[in-house]
N, C-alpha and C positions, 0 to 999 in steps of 0.2 A: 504494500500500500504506500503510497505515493503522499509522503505530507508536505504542507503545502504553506507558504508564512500567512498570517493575517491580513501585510499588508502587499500592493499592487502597486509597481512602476507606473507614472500615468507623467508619461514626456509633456514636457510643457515649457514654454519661453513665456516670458512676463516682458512685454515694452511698452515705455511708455510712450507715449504720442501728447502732444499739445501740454505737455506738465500732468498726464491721468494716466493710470496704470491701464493697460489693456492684456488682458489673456488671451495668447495665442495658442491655440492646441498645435501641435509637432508630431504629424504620427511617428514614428518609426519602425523599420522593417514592416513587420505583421501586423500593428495593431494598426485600427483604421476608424476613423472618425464615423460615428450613428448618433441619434439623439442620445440611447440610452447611454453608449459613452462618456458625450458631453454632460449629461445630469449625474452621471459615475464621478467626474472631474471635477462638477462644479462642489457637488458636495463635500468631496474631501478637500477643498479651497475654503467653504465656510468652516468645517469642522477648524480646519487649523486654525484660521481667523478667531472662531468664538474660544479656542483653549491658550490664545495668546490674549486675549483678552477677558481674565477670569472675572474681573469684577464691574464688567459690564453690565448691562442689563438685558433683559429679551428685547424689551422694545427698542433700546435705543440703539441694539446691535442692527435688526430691522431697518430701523429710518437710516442707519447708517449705509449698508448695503442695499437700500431701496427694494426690499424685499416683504411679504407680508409673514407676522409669524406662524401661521398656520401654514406657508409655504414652505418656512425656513424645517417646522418639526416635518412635515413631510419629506424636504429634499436630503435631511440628516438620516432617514431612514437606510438610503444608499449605503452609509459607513457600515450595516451592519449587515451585508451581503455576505455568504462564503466566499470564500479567496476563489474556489474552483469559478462560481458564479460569477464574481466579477475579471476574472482574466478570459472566462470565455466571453463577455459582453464586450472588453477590450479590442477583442478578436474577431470582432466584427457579429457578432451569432446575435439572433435576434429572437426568443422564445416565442413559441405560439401562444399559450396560453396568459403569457406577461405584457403589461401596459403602463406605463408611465402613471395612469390615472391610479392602478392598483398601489402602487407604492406611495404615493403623496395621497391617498386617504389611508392608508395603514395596512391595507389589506393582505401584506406580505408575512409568513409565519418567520418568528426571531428566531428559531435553531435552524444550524447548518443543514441538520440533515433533515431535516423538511424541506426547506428551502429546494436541496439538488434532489429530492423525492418528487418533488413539487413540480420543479422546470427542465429537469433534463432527464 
């Protein structure tokens, strides 16, 4: 059996333009830009965001990233994907039974192995 780290390489360049930070995805080799990739990226971008910023608040981490927070707890859900799960969504794979809409209302089970019971 084949174990696997927690965490996912997700290439990435950060430039700024006009004095403002812009996120440019960078695929490289195999992995290839889909939405659920880019919602894979952005999420692990706020995670790090909100754990460098611990005494923040919800909301004003929100008005800060112009984001709503009912969007923020659902796009945080991404971080708690399996590793198999998020390197194959990396990799271009796109689950039939899986929708953007399912994970930003919650709808996804938190253990691993439901989760690869579930979509693959």
């Amino acid at each position: 059996m084949e174990l696997l780290s927690p965490e996912v390489f997700i290439p990435l360049k950060i430039n700024t333009r006009k004095g403002r930070r812009a996120n440019v995805l960078k695929p490289e080799n195999d992995y290839q830009i889909t939405p659920l990739s880019k919602l894979l990226t952005k999420a692990s971008i706020l995670q790090k965001r909100l754990l460098e910023n611990p005494r923040i608040s919800q909301k004003e981490f929100c008005e800060l990233n112009k984001i709503s927070p009912r969007y923020l707890r659902g796009i945080l859900q991404f971080n708690y994907f399996s590793p198999k799960l998020k390197k194959m969504i990396m990799n271009g794979w796109m689950p039939k039974k899986f929708s953007t809409q399912q994970i930003l209302t919650g709808k996804i089970p938190l253990l691993w192995s439901e989760q690869e019971k579930t979509f693959l």
